[in-house]
C-alpha positions in Angstrom: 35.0 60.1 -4.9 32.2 59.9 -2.2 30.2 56.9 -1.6 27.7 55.5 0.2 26.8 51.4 0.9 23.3 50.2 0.9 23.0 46.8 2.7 19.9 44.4 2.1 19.8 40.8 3.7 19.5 38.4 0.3 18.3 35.3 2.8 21.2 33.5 1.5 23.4 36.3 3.3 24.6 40.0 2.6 24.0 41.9 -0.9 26.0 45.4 -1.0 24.8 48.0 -3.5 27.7 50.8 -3.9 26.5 54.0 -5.1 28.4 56.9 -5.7 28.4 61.1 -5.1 25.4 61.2 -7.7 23.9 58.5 -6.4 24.5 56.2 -9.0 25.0 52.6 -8.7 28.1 51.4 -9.7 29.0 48.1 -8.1 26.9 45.3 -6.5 29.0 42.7 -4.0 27.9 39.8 -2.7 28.8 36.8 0.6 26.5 34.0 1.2 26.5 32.2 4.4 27.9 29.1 2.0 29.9 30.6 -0.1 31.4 28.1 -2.9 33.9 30.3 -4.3 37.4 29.1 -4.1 38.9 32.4 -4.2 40.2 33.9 -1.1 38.8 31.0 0.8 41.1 29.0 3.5 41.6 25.2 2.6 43.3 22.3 4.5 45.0 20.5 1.4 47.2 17.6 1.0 49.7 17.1 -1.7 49.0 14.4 -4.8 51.7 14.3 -7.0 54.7 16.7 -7.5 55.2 18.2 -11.3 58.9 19.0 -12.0 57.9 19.7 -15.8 54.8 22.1 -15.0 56.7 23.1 -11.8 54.1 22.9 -9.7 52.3 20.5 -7.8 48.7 19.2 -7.6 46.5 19.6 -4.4 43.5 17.1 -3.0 41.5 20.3 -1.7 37.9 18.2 -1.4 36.9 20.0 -4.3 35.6 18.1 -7.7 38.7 18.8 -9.4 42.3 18.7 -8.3 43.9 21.9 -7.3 47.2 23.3 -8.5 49.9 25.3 -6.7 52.9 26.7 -8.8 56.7 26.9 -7.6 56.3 30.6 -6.3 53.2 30.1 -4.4 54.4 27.3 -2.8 57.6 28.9 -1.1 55.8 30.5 1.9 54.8 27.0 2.9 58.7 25.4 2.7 59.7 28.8 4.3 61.5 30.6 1.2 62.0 33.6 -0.1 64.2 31.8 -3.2 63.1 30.6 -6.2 63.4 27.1 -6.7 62.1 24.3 -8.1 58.4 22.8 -6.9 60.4 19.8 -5.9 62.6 21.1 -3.6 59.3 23.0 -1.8 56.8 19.9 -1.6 56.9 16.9 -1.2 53.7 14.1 -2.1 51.7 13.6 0.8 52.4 16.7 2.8 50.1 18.2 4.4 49.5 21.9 4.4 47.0 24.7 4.5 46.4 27.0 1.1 44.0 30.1 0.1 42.3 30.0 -3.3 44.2 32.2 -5.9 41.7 31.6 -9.0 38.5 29.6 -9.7 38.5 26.5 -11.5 37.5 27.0 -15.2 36.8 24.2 -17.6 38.6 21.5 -17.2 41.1 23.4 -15.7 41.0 23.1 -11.6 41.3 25.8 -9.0 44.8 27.7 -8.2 46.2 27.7 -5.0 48.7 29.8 -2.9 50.3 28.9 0.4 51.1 32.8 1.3 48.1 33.1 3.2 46.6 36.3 4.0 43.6 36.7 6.7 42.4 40.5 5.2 41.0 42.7 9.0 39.9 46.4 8.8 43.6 48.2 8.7 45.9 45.4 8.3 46.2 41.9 6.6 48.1 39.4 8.4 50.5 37.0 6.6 51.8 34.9 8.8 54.2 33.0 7.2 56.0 36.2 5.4 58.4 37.8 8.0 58.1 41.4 6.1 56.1 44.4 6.8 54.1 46.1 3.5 52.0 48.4 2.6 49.2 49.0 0.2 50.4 49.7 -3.6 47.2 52.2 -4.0 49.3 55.0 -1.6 51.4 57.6 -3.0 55.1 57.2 -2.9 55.6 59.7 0.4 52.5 57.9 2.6 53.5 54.6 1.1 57.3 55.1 2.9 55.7 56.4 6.3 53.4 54.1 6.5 56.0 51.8 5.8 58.2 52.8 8.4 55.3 52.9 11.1 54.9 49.3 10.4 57.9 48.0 11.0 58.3 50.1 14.4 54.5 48.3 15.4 55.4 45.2 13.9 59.2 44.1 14.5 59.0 40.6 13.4 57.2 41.1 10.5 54.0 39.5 8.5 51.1 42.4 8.8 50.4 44.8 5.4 49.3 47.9 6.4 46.1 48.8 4.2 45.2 52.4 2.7 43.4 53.5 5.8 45.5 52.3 8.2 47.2 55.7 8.0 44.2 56.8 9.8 43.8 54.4 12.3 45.4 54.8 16.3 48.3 52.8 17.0 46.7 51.3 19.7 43.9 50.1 16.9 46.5 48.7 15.2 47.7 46.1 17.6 44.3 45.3 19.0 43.7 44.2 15.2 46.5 42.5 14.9 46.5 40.6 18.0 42.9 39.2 16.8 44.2 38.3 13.3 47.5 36.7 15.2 44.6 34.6 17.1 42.3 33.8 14.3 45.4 31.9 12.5 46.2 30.1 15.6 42.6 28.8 15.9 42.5 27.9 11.5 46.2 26.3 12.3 44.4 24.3 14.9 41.2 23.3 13.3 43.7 22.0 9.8 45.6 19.6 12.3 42.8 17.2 12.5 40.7 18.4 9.4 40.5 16.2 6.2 41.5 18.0 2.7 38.3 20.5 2.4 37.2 24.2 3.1 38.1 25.2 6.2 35.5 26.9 8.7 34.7 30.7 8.2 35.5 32.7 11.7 33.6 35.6 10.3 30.2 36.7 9.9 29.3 37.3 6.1 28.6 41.0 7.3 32.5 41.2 8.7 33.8 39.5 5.3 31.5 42.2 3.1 32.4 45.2 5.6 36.0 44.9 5.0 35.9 44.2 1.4 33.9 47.5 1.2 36.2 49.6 3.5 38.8 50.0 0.6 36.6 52.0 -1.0 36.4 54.5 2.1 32.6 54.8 1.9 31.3 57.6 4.0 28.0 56.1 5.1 25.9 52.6 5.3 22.6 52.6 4.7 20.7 49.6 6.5 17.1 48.6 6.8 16.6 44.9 8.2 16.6 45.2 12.2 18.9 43.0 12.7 21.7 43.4 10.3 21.4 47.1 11.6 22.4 45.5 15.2 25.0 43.6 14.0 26.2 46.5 11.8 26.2 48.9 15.1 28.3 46.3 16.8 31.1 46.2 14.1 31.4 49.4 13.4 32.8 49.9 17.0 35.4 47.3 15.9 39.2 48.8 16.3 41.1 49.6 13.3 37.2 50.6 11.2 37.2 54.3 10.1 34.6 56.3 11.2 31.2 55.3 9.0 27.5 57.1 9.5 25.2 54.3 10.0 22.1 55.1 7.9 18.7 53.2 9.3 15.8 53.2 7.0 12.4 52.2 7.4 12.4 48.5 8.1 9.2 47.8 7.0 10.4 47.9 3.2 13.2 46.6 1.2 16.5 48.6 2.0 17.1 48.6 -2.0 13.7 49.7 -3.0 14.0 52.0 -0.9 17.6 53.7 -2.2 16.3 52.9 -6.1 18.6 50.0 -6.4 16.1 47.8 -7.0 15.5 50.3 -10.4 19.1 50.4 -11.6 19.3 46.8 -11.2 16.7 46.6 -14.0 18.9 49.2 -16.0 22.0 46.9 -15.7 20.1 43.8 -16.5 18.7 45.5 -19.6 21.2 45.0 -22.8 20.1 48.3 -24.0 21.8 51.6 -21.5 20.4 54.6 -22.6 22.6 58.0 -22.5 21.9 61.1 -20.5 21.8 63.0 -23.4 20.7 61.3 -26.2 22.6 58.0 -27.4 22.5 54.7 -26.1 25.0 51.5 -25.5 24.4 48.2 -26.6 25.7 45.7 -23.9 26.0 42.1 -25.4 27.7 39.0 -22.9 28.7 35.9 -25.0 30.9 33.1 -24.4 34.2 34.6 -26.3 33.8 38.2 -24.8 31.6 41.1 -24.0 30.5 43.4 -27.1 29.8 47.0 -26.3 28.3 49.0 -29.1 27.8 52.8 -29.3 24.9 54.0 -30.8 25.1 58.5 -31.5 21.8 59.0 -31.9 22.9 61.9 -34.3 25.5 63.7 -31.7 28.5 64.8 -32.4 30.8 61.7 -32.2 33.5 63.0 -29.7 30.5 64.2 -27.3 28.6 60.8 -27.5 31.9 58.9 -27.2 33.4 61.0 -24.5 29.9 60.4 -22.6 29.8 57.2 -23.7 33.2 56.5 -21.8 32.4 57.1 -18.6 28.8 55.4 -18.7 30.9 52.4 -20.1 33.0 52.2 -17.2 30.3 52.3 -14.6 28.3 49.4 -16.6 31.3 47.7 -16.6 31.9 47.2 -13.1 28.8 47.2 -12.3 27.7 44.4 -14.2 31.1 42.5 -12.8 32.0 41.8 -16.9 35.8 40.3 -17.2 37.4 39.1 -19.8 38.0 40.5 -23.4 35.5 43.8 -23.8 35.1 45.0 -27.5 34.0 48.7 -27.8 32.9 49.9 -30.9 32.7 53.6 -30.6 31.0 56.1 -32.9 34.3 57.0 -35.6 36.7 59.6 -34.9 38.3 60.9 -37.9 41.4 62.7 -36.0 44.2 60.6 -33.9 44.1 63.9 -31.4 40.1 62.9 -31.1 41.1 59.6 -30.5 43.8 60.2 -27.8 41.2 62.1 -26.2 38.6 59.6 -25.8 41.2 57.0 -24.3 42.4 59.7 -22.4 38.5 60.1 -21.0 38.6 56.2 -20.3 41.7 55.5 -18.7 40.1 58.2 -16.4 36.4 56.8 -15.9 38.0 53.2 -15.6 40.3 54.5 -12.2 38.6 54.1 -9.5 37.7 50.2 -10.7 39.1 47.8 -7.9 39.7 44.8 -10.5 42.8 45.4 -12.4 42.1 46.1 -16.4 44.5 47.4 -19.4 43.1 49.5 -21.9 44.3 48.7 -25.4 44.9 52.0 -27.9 41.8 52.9 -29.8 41.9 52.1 -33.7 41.5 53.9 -37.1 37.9 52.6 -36.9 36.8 53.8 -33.0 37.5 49.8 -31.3 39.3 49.6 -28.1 40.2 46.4 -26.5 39.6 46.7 -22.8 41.0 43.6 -20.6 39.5 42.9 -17.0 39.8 40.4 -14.7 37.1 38.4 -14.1 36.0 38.4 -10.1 33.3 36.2 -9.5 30.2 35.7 -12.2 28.5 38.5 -13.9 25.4 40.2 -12.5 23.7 38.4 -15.1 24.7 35.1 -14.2 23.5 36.0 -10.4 20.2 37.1 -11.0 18.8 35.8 -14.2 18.2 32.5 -16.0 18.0 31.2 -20.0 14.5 31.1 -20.3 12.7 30.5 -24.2 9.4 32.3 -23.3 10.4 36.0 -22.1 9.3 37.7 -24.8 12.4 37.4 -26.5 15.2 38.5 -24.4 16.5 35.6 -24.0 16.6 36.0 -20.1 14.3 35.8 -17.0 14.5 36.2 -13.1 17.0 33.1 -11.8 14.9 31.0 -8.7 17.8 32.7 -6.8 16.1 36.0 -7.3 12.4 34.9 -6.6 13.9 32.9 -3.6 15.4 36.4 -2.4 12.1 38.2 -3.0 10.4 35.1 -1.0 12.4 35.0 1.9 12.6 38.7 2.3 8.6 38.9 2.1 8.1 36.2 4.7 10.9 37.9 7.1 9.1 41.2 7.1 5.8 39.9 7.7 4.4 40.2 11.1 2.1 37.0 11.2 2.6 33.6 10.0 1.7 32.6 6.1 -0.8 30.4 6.1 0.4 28.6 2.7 3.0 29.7 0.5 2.5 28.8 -3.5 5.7 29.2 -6.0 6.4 28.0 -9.2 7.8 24.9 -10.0 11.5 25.9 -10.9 11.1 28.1 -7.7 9.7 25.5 -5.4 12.4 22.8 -6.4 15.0 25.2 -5.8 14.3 26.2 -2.1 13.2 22.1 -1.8 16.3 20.4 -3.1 18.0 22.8 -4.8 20.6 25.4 -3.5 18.6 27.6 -1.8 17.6 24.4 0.8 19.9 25.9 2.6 18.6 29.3 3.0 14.9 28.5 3.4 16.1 26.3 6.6 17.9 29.4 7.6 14.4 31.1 7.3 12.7 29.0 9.2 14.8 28.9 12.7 14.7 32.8 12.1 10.5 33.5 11.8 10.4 30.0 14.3 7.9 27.7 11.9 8.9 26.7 8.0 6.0 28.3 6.0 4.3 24.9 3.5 4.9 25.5 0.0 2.5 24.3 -2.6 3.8 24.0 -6.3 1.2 26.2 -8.5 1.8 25.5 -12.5 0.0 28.5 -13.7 2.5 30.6 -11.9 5.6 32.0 -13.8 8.9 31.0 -13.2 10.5 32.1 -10.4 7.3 33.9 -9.5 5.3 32.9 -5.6 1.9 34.1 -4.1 1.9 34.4 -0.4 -2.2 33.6 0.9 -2.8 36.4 3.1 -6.7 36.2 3.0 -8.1 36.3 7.0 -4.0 37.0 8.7 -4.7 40.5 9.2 -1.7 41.8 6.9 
């Protein structure tokens, strides 16, 4: 499947739109310069208590809640490949370093795992597993060459050759792996005198986004900012990156209003998808699980469900939804009908990188899908509860009028004289979580522009003053 990457600077770091041979949207990824997220994330951790009964053992990570670490993730740190019990593995008060598994939900704290992986372009290094793998997405035959390349690079062990390594030089290879060899030596280092908390990042969010994006052997990024072009140009001369067209755009305008991202956002923010030809899907998120309804419009019910399949899949992953998904499609009378159309979404829901199962449609046209959630809906990122939208329940989040601020003051080519926002807007760049980001802002344009709270202004809404600047 072709696909292209669109990259826009967010001001709080890197936002990826993924679009595909059509030019369709069909995944949004972002990485903030402080990233919270526990997952994938380095940690130096310290051991609190050891579990025999749970068989695993509880982790002060400097996070709110205590982190857990289960028997088999915690034999890479004690040096096994056995099973055994967590209390032959750890021991209370040790010291070690661990990589987020899984967020903390509830009352229920973060998961841990001491196999750590540091993910580069062609290879992921595990330094503490003495065995040389190989992406489970190749085919049996590539899987074994690759295999066996590997372990003729890499003797001793702990590198997992990724899809595209196949078409990287040897010489690539190494270079990679001697700088993700390094990299662990300098996080081993910087743990030794660390107290239990996040680690340091030794990436750029750019890198971490870039190599996220490379598994899905895009075949050109599109840029428009100036300056993430730059530092785009210098990565993709990194060894071990496959050959990728770098797409510059006019840099006077948004990079996503340019591509029509900005337009299918609106589309996937919308609970109401309409279908090519004729139909629609009704997309409701609640707390026990996602509801997807299809609505025939008076088609034919196998050609509005089999359209409705792949349309389904796309929102899907696009929206980031996890969890329990309920599909009610239009009835099918026959079982052959109905092995079609889960035929037809087994194959739209392929290509998806988080893993699913796909239950077998009923009598009465429901299927069950199961996904993994990744991260927070796109709901959650860009939108807010809000009682006076006209009733949709919804509104832009201060994140997303922050975005729309910062990326207005970085294009413009004089100073703003005074900047007015709206209260919710204002607090959040003040105090709030984008503090951060409008700090970053200012060292980049060299002054911090004043910000007035204006009341009659909507949420999440600003006016820039422009009168006499020449703009």
């Amino acid at each position: 499947m072709t696909t292209r990457i669109v990259l826009e600077d967010t001001g709080f770091g890197i936002r990826a739109a993924v679009l595909d041979g059509d030019d369709r949207l069909i995944e949004i990824r972002d990485v903030d310069r402080d990233d919270p997220r526990v997952t994938d994330a380095l940690f130096a951790a310290r051991v609190t208590a050891v579990d025999p009964k749970l068989n695993a053992a509880f982790l002060d990570c400097g996070l709110p809640q205590p982190g857990l670490i289960v028997a088999k993730d915690a034999r890479a740190a004690a040096g096994s490949a056995e099973r055994r019990p967590i209390k032959e593995l750890l021991r209370e008060g040790q010291r070690l370093i661990v990589q987020g598994l899984r967020e903390a939900v509830g009352d229920k704290g973060p998961r841990f795992t001491s196999d750590i992986r540091l993910f580069g372009y062609a290879l992921v290094h595990t330094p503490l597993t003495a065995t040389v793998e190989v992406s489970h997405q190749l085919g049996r035959r590539q899987a074994d060459e690759l295999r066996e390349r590997g372990r003729t690079l890499f003797p001793e062990g702990r590198f997992v050759l990724r899809r595209h390594a196949a078409r990287v030089t040897d010489e690539a290879l190494m270079v990679e792996a001697k700088r993700l060899a390094d990299r662990w030596r300098r996080i081993e280092a910087a743990a030794k005198t660390a107290k239990p908390g996040r680690l340091p990042e030794m990436e750029s969010p750019l890198e971490r986004l870039l190599r996220g994006l490379i598994e899905l052997e895009p075949e050109a990024v599109a840029v428009a900012d100036r300056n993430l072009a730059r530092e785009l140009e210098r990565l993709l001369a990194t060894p071990g990156l496959p050959p990728l067209e770098l797409v510059r755009l006019d840099p006077d305008e948004p990079a996503f209003a340019q591509a029509g991202v900005d337009a299918a956002l609106e589309t996937a923010l919308s609970t109401l998808v309409p279908l090519p030809r004729g139909g629609r899907l009704l997309i409701e998120e609640t707390a026990a699980c996602v509801a997807i309804d299809v609505d025939g419009g008076g088609r034919s019910p196998l050609d509005v469900d089999l359209e409705a399949a792949g349309e389904i899949a796309r929102q899907v992953r696009l929206r980031n939804l996890g969890g329990t998904i309920l599909i009610d499609f239009v009835d099918l009378p026959s079982k052959p009908e109905r092995q079609r159309l889960e035929e037809a979404l087994r194959k739209a829901f392929r290509h998806d990188p988080a893993p699913f199962e796909i239950h077998p449609v009923s009598s009465l046209g429901t299927v069950l899908v199961s996904r993994a959630r990744r991260g927070q809906p796109l709901s959650a990122l860009l939108q807010a509860a809000c009682t006076s939208c006209g009733g949709s329940g919804r509104r832009p989040s201060p994140r997303v009028g922050a975005e729309r601020l910062l990326g207005a003051l970085g294009r413009r080519r004089r100073p703003a004289r005074v900047v007015r926002v709206a209260r919710d807007l204002g607090d959040f760049l003040a105090d709030g979580q984008g503090r951060a980001a409008w700090r970053h802002l200012a060292r980049c344009i060299g002054y911090e522009p004043p910000l007035v709270i204006d009341p009659s202004l909507a949420p999440a809404s600003f006016d820039l003053d422009t009168r006499n600047d020449g703009d």
